[in-house]
N, C-alpha and C positions, 0 to 999 in steps of 0.2 A: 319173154321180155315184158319187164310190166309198165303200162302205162300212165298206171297212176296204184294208189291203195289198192282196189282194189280189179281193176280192168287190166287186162294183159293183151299184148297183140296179136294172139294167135284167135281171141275174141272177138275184135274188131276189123280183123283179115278173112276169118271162117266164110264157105262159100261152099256151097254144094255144089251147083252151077261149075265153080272153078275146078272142083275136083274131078267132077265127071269129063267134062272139056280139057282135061288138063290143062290149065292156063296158071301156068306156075309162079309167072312174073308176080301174081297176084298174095302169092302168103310172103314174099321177100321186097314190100315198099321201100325206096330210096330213101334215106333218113328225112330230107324235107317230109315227106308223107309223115312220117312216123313221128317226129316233133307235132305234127299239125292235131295227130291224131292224139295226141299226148295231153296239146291243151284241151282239145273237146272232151277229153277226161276227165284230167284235174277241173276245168270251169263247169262242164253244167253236169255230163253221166255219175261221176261220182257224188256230187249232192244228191241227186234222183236218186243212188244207192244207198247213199248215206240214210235217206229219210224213207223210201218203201222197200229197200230191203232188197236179195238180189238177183240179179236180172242179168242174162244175155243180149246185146243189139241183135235186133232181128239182122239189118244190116248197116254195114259199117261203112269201111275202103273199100271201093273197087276199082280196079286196074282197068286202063282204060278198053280191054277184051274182052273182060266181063261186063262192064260197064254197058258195052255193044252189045253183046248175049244174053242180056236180059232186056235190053232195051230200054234204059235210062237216062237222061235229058242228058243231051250235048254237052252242057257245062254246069253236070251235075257237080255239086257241093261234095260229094263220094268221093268225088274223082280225084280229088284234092284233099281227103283224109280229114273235113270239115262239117262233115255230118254222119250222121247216125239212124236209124226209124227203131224203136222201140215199141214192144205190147208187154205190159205189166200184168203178172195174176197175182191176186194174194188170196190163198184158201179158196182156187179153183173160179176165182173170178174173176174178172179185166176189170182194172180197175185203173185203164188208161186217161180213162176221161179225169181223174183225180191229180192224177199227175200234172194234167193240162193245167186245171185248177191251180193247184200248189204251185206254176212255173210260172203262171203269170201275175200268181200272189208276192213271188220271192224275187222277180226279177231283179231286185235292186241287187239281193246275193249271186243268185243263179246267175253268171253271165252267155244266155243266148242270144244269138239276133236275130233268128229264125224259125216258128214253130211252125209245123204244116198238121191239120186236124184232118188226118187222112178216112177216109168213108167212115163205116161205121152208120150211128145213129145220130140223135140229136145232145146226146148222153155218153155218147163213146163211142170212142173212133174203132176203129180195126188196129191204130196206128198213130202214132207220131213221128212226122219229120222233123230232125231237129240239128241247125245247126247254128256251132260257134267260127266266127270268120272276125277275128281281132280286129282287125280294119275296119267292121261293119257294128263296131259298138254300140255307136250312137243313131244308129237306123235298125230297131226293133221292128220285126212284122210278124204279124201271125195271121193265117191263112187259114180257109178249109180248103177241102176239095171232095167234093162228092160226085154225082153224077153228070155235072156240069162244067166250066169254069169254076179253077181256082176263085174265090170268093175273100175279101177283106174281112176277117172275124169283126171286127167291132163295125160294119156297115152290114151284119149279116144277120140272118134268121136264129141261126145259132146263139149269136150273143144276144139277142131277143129273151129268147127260151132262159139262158144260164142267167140271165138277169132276174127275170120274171120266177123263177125258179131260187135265187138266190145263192147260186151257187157259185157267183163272181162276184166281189166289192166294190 
């Protein structure tokens, strides 16, 4: 079933974790999920493909069994077919942190309301959490998280560096 252009749900459902445990509920979401996970498509994964070309969600849905079995926040965004964690390569290189860049260049296009700049370096994460939650339009945040507390990007060391660096406007 496809999600949008170019994302489909058997993408945004994949789970290793699910297979091995067999937790079935998890590749057949209730159509609420699957709507939710439709817009997180159409609004922000599909730009991201449209413009660096393309990519698998590391992780997408998960069922609230798997949700458990990997150990992911109580009222994860996941859980609700609203987010995504994404690592980009282009010719063998991550090139996530660019991504970062461009999402919070394009926000006015791009509609998320949530970035998380998961570990990594000062320059690139491992990761991006990212999610669209319709209701939550007009309340943008973007976060890091490295060895500490979650951290507010624009009160952070990070956005220091990318400023001073010149790699944010």
């Amino acid at each position: 079933m496809k999600l949008s252009k170019n994302f489909s749900l058997a993408e945004l459902t994949r789970s290793t974790t699910a297979t091995k445990q067999n937790i079935k509920e998890q590749f057949i979401p209730p159509s609420n999920i699957v709507e939710n996970l439709s817009q997180l498509c159409e609004n922000v994964l599909q730009p991201i493909r449209d413009e660096f070309g393309s990519f698998s969600p590391n992780s997408g849905y998960r069922c609230d069994a798997l949700n458990k079995a990997v150990r992911g926040a109580r009222n994860s965004e996941h859980t609700k077919g609203k987010a995504a964690d994404i690592t980009i390569y282009k010719q063998g290189k991550n090139v996530t942190g660019d991504v970062f860049f461009w999402l919070l260049e394009n926000k006015e296009t791009v509609k998320w309301t949530k970035i998380i700049w998961e570990y990594g370096n000062t320059f690139c994460p491992d990761w991006l959490h990212i999610e669209f939650v319709e209701e939550e339009q007009n309340q943008r945040q973007v976060l890091v998280k490295g060895a500490g507390p979650y951290l507010e990007y624009y009160k952070s060391s990070y956005y220091t560096s990318h400023k001073k660096e010149n790699l944010i406007k």
